[in-house]
C-alpha positions, 0 to 999 in steps of 0.5 A: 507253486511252480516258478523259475528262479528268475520269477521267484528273484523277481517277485521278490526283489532278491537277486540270483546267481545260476541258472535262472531257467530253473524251475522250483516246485517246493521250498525246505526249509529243515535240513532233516526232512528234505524228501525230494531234491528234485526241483526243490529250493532249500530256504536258510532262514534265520531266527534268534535262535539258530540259522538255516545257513550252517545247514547248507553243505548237509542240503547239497549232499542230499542233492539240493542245487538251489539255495536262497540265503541271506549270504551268498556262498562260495559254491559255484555248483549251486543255484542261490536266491539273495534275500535279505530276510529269509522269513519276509521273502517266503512271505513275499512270495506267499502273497504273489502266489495267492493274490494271483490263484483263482480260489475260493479261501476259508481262513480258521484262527482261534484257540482251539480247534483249528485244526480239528475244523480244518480237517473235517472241513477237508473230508466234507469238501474234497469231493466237492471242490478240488481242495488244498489246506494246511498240511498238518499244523503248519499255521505260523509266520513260516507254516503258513506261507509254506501252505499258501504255496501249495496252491496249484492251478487245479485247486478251488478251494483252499483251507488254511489255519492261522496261528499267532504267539504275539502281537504284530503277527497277524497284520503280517499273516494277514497280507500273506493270506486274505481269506473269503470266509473266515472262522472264528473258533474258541476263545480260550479265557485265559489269554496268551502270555504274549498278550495283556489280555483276552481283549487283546488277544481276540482283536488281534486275531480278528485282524485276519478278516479285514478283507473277509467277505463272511465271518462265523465266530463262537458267539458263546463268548460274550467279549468276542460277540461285542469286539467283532461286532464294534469292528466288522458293523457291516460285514455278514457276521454268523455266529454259532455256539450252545448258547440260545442267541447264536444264529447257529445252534442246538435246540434237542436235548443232546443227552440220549443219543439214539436221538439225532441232534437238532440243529437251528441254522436260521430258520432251517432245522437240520437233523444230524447223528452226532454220538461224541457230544461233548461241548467241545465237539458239538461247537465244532459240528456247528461251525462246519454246518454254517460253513458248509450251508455256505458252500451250498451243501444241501441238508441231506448231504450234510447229513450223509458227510457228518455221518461219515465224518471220521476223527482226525487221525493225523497222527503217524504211531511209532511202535517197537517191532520184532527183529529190532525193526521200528514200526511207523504206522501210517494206516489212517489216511493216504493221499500224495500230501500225507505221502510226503509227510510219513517221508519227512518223518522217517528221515528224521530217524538216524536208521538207514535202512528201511522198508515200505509198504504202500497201498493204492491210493483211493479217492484221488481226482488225480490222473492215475498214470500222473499220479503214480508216475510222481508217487514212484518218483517220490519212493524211489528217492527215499531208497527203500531197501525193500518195497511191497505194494498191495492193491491192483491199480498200485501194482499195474504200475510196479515197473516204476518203482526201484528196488523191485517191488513185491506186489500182492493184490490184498493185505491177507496176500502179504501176510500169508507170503511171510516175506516180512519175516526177513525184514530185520534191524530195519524202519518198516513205514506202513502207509495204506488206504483204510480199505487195505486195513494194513494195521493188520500188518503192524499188529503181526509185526509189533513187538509187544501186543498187550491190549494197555498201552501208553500213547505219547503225543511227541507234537503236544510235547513239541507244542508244550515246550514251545509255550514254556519258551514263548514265556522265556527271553529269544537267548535263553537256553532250555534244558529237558529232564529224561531221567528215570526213563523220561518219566516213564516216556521213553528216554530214547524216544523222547531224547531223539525227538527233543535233539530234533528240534534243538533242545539246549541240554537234555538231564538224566540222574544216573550216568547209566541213563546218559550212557544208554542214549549216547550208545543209541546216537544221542549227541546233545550235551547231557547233563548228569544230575547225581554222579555216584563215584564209581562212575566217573570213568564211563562220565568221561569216556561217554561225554557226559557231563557231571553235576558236582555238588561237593569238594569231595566229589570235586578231588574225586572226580579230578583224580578220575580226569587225571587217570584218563589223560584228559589234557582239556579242561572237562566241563562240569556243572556246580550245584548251589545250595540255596535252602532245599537242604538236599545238595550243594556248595554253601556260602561258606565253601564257595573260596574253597571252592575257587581255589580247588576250581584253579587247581583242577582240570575243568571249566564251570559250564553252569552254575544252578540249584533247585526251588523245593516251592515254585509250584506252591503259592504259599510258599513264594517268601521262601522261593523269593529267598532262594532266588536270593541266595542263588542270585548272591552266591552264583554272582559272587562265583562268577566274579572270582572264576573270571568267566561267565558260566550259564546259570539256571535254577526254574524248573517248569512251575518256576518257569510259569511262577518266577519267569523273571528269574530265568537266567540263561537257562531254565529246566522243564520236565513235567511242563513239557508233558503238559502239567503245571501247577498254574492253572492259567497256564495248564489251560494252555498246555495239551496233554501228552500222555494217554493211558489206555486199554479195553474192556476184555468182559462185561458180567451181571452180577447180581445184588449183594454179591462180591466182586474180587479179591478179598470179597472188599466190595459188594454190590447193594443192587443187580450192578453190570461189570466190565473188567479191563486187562490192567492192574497193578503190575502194569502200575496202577496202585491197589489204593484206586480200588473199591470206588477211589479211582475212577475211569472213562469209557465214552467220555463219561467216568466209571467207579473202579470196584473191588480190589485192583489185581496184578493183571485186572481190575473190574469197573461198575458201569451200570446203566451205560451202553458199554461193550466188551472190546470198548476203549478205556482210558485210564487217564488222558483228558477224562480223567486227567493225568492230575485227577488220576494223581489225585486217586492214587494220592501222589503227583503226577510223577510218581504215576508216570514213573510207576507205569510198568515197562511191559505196557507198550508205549506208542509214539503219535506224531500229527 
């Protein structure tokens, strides 16, 4: 975009104080990820839960000079944009921008997969067409607005996802967003909380095609198949899935996969190496040929870009480095859009000082003097404390850059140069083109280098608690547990991510845990769930907030209040004992309770207690009883205390099971990791946590020989062994050994054999085209977290949890 202030005012019938000559290229609308101020209009939008305009006065110190607001401000140094819906304005200004681009559009909505398709769609396009999408997974009411505006005179292409959380939204994406081709992906058959059913769900999303000119849907769902049908009779419908009745699918045996796979577009047969071939990528392969056979690809270049075809590494890793740095890799991809991504993440962290590390930019269309002209604008607002550019066509252009950069012509240069060995206490972002491999740069630079890691999917987090909120009234409050490491997360890490995006509370066990992330800049009010006593002095001085479960622990910790001179009233938070038997006020202490409340110096922030059943179906009588007595017994506290604390007693299967018994306030805790009990809603969930390393050897062993300690298993035929550097010390149990447990190598489940040692363990993979060096997953999707549970006999928390500190925790943002 690129419009004055007037134009904007104008379009979207808002008034403007200022200078209305003002030209705005971008719109912000998070305060924490502003990048550039230059010629960048800060958005105060409004929601039920929080408003943009507290955020006004930190936007005008990071140097922002035009403010679109509801309310008008009293700054007369700022531009400001009078809307009276800050959410409907962007929306207005989205659909002037592309009613009046000439572009060619492809709309993508569904369950899953739009964003996977989206990019693939991306690396097959770009070279073809100028070509614009959705940065990252910006697909809301908000996202995809913001996305649309991104549209430049240049581009003849745009490719945009669309998502929705509930009726009524689309018609409103819809008259932001009217594309020429529309995709349809997968279904899923268990529909959105938000809406009654399938049915339902797939005629809303259908709502997006209403002016499309074609439309490619998963024919494979029968339901979706009758409804586009009844609804779209005469627009051109193509259809595309597994099942023989698509116009566009699979007519080979896909199992052996040193065959191409044969795909039937029409008529056509169209022969494509494909060697991921689980349903659910070969149904989006088949979703890029149709809409690539659309915009005239021809077969053999088809061929050639699916060849090439890359994952979708979105992903931005954060690793612990030497010299206290924190590592943020960004070696995937490089592009002036992803560019600007990696800077608004890295202002998300508190750490001023930081480094960069910046490669040339390949496979651009741009003009290179333009092009790096706004990339050493863009760096020298981030104020780097130190630069290093690798590749020539960067370095011609190293007088731009602020500080001065060190240049180097390759990545071995830099490493050889040893001047990274002075970066300390620092964020150090690595952002490069594939060619330069500069992953070689954080592997030098990491802290840990131990081939199993733990990867943390900080988006599939996001994404969780958001699903457990869409099921929550707009007012009711979250809070997140993070006690006993955040469940083996990282407390720090997923604290700092949690606070954020506005978690309410977050909940730790001990006060130790509590004070570690105040120290480390956590400011969230943090609940304590089991204050021993000796530590109520550091409660108090670290303000953290206790739970208190007893008159005893009550008297102890007042006396501690008195003993600080604490002269206002310290919040704390009453536990109720409903039937778990573990701890609680009961029924008859409450008067007591009332009375020694009066007398003290503190003031009930909640009351709350614990369902020992939410997650089993059997046990729902004895659930509904405790909701009962908690009900009961926090109205009656309430009614004596004279005021209204908050209440809260779901966790994250209550949450799903017993949503009308939300309160003001729910906890979630293995929810937001992507775990329920509920299968419909685990449906629904993405897995954030990814257990993984590789294999270190392969060995043929022969029939009837032994394998491990103990000689416990034997091989009854000439058997092929990988062993993987993981084992018991890392927290895998030695109860998965011996043909229990089991791993995935491509994709595909391999028995764990022998017993399970401190640092190893061996896996059978006979027949399998395994190799040393080939990624293993312990548990992420095959198996899951649940299955790998299932092994080891135990819940998905005590396999967390058990994960040792040595193994190396990586944190992924898309």
């Amino acid at each position: 975009m690129n419009y004055t202030i007037k134009e904007i005012a104008d379009i979207t019938h808002s008034k403007f104080f200022g200078n209305g000559k003002t030209k705005i290229k971008n719109i912000a609308f998070d305060s924490r990820t502003i990048y550039s101020a230059k010629q960048t209009a800060f958005l105060a939008i409004s929601t039920q839960k929080n408003s943009g305009q507290k955020y006004i006065d930190k936007v005008i110190e990071k140097g922002i000079n035009t403010i679109i607001t509801e309310n008008e401000i009293t700054n007369a140094f700022v531009n400001q944009i009078i809307t009276k819906n800050s959410i409907e304005f962007l929306q207005t200004l989205a659909r002037y921008h592309f009613e009046h681009s000439d572009i060619n559009s492809i709309g993508i909505t569904g369950s899953n997969g739009k964003t996977i398709l989206k990019e693939w769609l991306y690396q097959c396009l770009w070279n073809e067409f100028a070509t614009v999408k959705s940065p990252k997974s910006f697909n809301s009411q908000i996202g995809l607005p913001l996305s649309v505006l991104q549209i430049e005179k240049k581009h003849e292409l745009g490719i945009f996802e669309v998502g929705i959380s509930k009726p009524g939204e689309m018609e409103k994406q819809e008259r932001v967003f009217q594309p020429k081709i529309g995709l349809l992906t997968h279904i899923g058959s268990a529909h959105s909380a938000n809406f009654s059913s399938e049915e339902e769900l797939i005629r809303e999303k259908l709502k997006l095609f209403q002016h499309s000119e074609i439309i490619f849907y998963n024919g494979d769902n029968l339901l979706t198949e009758s409804i586009i049908r009844e609804l779209y009779p005469h627009k051109n419908l193509i259809s595309y899935g597994l099942e023989s009745s698509n116009r566009i699918t699979i007519i080979s045996e896909i199992s052996n996969r040193a065959e191409d796979i044969q795909i039937q577009y029409f008529d056509e047969i169209i022969s494509l190496p494909i060697f991921q071939r689980d349903d659910a990528t070969l149904t989006n392969v088949l979703a890029l040929v149709g809409i690539l056979k659309e915009l005239g690809i021809s077969n053999s270049d088809i061929k050639e870009k699916i060849d090439d075809l890359k994952a979708v590494e979105m992903r931005l890793e954060s690793v612990e480095g030497v010299r206290n740095n924190l590592i943020i890799n960004d070696s995937y991809n490089l592009d002036l859009d992803s560019l600007k991504i990696a800077f608004q993440f890295i202002r998300e962290y508190n750490n001023p000082r930081k480094s960069l590390i910046l490669t040339d930019i390949l496979d651009s269309g741009e003009n290179r003097t333009a092009l790096y002209h706004e990339v050493a604008e863009l760096v020298n607002e981030q104020k780097f404390d130190k630069i290093f550019l690798i590749g020539d066509e960067i370095g011609s252009f190293s007088a731009l850059f602020s500080p001065a950069p060190s240049v180097f012509s390759t990545t071995s240069q830099l490493i050889e140069n040893k001047a990274l060995n002075e970066i300390e206490n620092q964020i150090v972002l690595l952002k490069g083109a594939r060619k330069f491999k500069i992953e070689r740069i954080k592997e030098l630079l990491e802290l840990r280098k131990h081939d199993t890691v733990l990867e943390i999917n900080l988006n599939a987090i996001l994404h969780n608690i958001n699903f457990h909120k869409s099921l929550l009234k707009p007012e009711t409050k979250m809070m997140a547990m993070v006690k006993a490491n955040a469940y083996g997360l990282g407390s720090y890490e997923i604290s700092e991510f949690l606070q954020l995006h506005h978690i309410d509370y977050l909940g730790v066990a001990f006060a130790d845990e509590g004070i570690e992330l105040r120290k480390k800049g956590i400011t969230t009010p943090i609940i304590v769930m089991n204050p021993e006593q000796h530590s109520y002095d550091s409660i108090i001085e670290y303000n953290l907030e206790p739970e208190i479960y007893s008159l005893r622990v009550l008297e102890v910790f007042n006396e501690q209040l008195l003993k600080s001179g604490n002269q206002q009233k310290y919040p704390i938070h009453v536990k109720l004992e409903t039937g778990m038997h573990r701890l609680g006020f009961k029924d008859f202490e409450l008067d007591e309770l009332i009375d020694r409340l009066r007398v003290t110096n503190v003031q009930v922030t909640s009351i709350f207690s614990h369902l020992s059943s939410a997650d089993i179906p059997e046990e729902r009588d004895f659930t509904l009883q405790q909701l009962k007595t908690f009900d009961k017994n926090s109205t009656y506290l309430i009614n004596k205390l004279g005021y209204k604390p908050l209440r809260h007693i779901l966790n994250s299967s209550g949450i799903t099971n017993y949503t009308d018994y939300q309160y003001d306030m729910v906890r979630i805790g293995i929810g937001m990791i992507g775990e329920s009990s509920n299968k419909l809603i685990k449906n629904q969930l993405q897995n954030s946590v990814c257990f993984k390393t590789v294999v270190s050897q392969i060995s043929e062993v022969k029939s009837g020989e032994s394998v491990g300690y103990g000689r416990g298993y034997r091989t009854d035929q000439d058997t092929k062994i990988a062993t993987i550097p993981v084992g018991y010390a890392d927290g895998i149990p030695r109860m998965v050994g011996n043909m229990v447990g089991r791993v995935g190598i491509h994709k595909k489940l391999y028995p764990i054999v022998g017993n399970v040692c401190m640092d190893m363990m061996m896996i059978r993979v006979d027949g399998a085209n395994v190799e040393e060096g080939d990624p293993v997953v312990l548990f992420n999707s095959n198996p899951t977290l649940g299955e790998f549970s299932n092994y080891c006999k135990t819940i998905a928390y005590e396999v967390l949890t058990s994960i040792s500190p040595r193994v190396k925790r990586i944190y992924i943002k898309n």
